[in-house]
N, C-alpha and C positions, 0 to 999 in steps of 0.2 A: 580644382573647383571647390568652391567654400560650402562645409554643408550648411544648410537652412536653421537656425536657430529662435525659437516663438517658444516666449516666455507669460505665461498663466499667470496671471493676478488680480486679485479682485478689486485690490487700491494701489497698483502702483503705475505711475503716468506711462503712457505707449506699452503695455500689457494687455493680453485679452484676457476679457473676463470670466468665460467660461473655456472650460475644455474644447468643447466642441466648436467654440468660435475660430479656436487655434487649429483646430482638426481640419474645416472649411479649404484653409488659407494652405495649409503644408502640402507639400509636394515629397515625390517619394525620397526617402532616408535624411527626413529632417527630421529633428530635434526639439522637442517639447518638453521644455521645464515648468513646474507646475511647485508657486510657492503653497508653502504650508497653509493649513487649512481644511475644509471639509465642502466638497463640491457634489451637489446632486445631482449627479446627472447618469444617461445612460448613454457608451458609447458604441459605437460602429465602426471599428477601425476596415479600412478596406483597400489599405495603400500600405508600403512599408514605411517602418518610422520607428524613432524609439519618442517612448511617454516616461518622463522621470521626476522623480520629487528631488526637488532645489535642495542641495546642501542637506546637513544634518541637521539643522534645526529646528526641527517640529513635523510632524507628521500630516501627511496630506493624504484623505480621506474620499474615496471615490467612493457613493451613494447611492442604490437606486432600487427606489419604492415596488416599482413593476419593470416586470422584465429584467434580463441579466444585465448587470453591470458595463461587461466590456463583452462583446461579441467580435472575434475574429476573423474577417472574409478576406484573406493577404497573403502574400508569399510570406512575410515574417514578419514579426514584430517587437519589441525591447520592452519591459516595461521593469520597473527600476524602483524599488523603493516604495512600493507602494502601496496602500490600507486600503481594500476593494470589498467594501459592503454591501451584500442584498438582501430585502427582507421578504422577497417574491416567495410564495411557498411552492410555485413551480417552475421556477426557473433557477438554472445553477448563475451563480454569482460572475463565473469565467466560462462563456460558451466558445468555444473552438472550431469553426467548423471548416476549414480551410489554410492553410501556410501554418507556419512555425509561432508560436506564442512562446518566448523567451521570457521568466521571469526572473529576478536575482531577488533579494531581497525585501519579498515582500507579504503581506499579509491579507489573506484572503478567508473573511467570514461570511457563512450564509444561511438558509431557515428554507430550503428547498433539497430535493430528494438526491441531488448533489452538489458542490459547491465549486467544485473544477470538472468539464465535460469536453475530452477528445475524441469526436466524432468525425464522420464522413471522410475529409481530406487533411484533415484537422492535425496538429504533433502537439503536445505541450513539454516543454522543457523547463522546470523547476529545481534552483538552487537556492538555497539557506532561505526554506521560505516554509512559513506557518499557514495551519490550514486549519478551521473549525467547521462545525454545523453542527446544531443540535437537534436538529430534524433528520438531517438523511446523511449520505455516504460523504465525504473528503473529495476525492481523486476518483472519477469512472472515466478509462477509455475504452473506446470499442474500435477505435483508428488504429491501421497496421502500420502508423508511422515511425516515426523513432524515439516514443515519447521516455522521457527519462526525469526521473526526481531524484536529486542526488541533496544529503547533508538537511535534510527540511524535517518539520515534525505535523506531525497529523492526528490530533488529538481532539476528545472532547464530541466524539460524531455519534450520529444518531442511528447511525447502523454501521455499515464495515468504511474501515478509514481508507483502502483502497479496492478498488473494483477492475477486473480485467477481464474483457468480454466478447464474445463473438468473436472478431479475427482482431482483436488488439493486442496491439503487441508495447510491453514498459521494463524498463528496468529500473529499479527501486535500487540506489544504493545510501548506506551510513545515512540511513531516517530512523526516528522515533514514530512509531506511533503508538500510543497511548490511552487507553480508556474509553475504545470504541465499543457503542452497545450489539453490534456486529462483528460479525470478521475482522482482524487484521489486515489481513490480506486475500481475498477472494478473486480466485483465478479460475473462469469455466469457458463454456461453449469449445471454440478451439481458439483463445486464445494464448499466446503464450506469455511469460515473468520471469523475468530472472529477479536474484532479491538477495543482495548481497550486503555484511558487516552492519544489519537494523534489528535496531530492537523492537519487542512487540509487547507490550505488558497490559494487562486490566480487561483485556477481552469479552465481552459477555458470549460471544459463541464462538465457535473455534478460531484461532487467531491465524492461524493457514488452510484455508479450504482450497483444494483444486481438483476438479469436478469436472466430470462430461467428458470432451476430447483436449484437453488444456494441456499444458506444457508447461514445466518448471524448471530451474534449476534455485535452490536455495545453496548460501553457502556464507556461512559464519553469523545466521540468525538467531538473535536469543532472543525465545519465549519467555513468559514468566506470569504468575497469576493468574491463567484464564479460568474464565468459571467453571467451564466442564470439562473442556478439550483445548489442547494446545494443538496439533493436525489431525484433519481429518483429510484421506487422501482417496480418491474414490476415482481419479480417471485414468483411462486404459490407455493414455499417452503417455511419453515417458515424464518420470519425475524424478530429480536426485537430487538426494540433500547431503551435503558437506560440512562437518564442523559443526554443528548446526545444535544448541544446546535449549531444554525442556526443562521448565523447575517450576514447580508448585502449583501445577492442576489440580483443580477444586474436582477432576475425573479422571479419564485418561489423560495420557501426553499424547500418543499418538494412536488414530485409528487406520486401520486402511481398508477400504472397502471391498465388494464384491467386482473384478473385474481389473484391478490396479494392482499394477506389480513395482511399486518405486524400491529407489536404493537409497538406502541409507549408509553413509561411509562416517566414521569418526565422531558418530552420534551422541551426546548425554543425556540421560532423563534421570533427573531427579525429583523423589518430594511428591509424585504425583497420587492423589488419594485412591485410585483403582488400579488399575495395570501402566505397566511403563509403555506397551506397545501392546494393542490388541487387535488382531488378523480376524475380519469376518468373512462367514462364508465365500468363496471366489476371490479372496486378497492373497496375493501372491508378489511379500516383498523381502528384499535383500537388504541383510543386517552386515554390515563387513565395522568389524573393529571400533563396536558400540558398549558402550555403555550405560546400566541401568542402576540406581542406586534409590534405596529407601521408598517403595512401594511395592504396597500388598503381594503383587503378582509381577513378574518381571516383564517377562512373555507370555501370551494366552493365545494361541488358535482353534480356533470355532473348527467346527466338522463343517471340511469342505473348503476349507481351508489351509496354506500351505507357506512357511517361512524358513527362508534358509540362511542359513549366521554362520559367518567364515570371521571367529573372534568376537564372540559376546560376553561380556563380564557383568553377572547380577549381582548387586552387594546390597544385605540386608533388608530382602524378602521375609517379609511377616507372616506371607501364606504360602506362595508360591514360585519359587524361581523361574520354572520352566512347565508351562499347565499345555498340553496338548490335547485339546478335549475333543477327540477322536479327528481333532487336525492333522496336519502333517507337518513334524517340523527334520530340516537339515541339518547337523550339529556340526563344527570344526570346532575346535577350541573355544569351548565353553567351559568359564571359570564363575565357582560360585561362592560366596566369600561373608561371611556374617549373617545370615539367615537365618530367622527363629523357626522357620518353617519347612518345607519341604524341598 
């Protein structure tokens, strides 16, 4: 069986001219080519189908003034190559709310509180694909689908470049995100993240929060720059970070809160302008075969507080290697190595 092929054009003869004229006409797992250009419109997918920009020659631009861009109500969807613009300040630019949203290749900017939303029934699946907003967050799911962003970058947003929520469930692998005035990566309520081989640089607040009853696994993420805090780790679910390297907190690199006991395996912190890891009251986490280098204090737990290190090496401590301020700490093979200080 041949699949259905409807081709988008605004001047070219037996072409529809808009999007959605095409959309009318297609039947489930047809094929929409759409030539270069800039089309205003808002869509309603609600059938399966793949939407794709024609060849490489020019960039084909999907528009829309009010309301989300492309709204998803499907078992699945393809969308290919594609410039998905909204300047709604309350609506995300990619609403999700049902089947599989597949993107490859495409770019999606917005000026609302998110610019990509997996909700309800909703999954989204994003490769080698750019994501802006200078008003709100990148990427929020709260769907327990199998949403996954793999290879993309997520830059330039107005609070955290990704959000994971209530019972959402995403895996983040080999993305950039970049210079969010939020979080990097914000994981709470009970959702869970995995978040593997991404970088996170320019943070304005901590660039891994996970919070509440959330779930993490991190593993080969590198931090860098954040203004105050590189993690902050505060929920009583499990979390373990692998491999996982800190460099040039404008404060801590890492906090862990009252009630949170994560592991840390094969950890670096470098560079950060307060303590390398600071335990507050009721934080209870494991350091296995970490390292901390060139900040003030290495390790610091608050009274009431408790860390245990099976192989922590602090180098070049200016005040403190190891500060137990009527915390508790565990020691196995703690090595300390160039410190001006104590």
């Amino acid at each position: 069986m041949t699949r259905p092929v409807l081709l988008v054009s605004p001047d070219r003869p037996g072409a529809y001219r808009t999007i959605a004229d095409a959309l009318a006409d297609a039947t489930d797992g047809a094929l929409i080519t759409v030539a270069p250009g800039r089309y205003d419109e808002a869509l309603y997918l609600n059938r399966p189908l793949t939407l794709a920009a024609e060849g490489a020659g020019g960039t084909v631009e999907i528009a829309s003034a009010s309301g989300s861009t492309v709204v998803l109500d499907a078992e699945a969807v393809q969308l290919t190559g594609l410039q998905l613009t909204g300047t709604d300040r309350e609506a995300p630019v990619l609403d999700v709310r049902r089947g599989q949203a597949a993107l490859d290749g495409c770019r999606i900017s917005g000026e609302a509180w998110a610019a990509v939303l997996a909700w309800q029934d909703g999954v989204v699946a994003l490769r080698d694909c750019q994501v802006t907003n200078a008003q709100g967050a990148g990427i929020v799911v709260t769907s327990g689908g199998g949403n996954a962003v793999e290879r993309s970058q997520i830059q330039e947003v107005g609070s955290s470049a990704v959000v994971v929520a209530e019972h959402g469930r995403l895996t983040l692998r080999d993305c950039r995100l970049d210079r969010a005035r939020g979080n990097g990566v914000c994981v709470n309520g009970q959702a869970t993240a995995v978040v593997e081989a991404t970088r996170i640089s320019g943070s304005g607040k901590p660039a891994l929060a996970v919070e509440q009853h959330a779930r993490a696994t991190l593993t080969g993420v590198e931090v860098s720059g954040s203004a105050a805090l590189d993690a902050y780790l505060t929920s009583a679910a499990e979390v373990v970070l692998t491999g996982c390297s800190f460099t040039g907190s404008g404060g801590q690199a890492v906090r862990v809160g009252e009630g949170s006991a994560p592991v840390l395996r094969s950890c670096v912190v470098s560079g950060a302008q307060r303590e390398g890891v600071h335990v507050a009251p009721g934080g209870r986490p494991r350091l296995e075969d970490c390292r901390i280098t060139g900040t003030p204090t290495g390790l610091l737990v608050e009274a009431g507080g408790r860390a245990e290190c099976a192989g922590l090496t602090v180098e070049g401590a200016t005040t403190t290697a190891v500060h137990a301020a009527d915390g508790e700490v565990v020691l196995e093979r703690l090595t300390t190595e160039g410190g001006a200080g104590t």
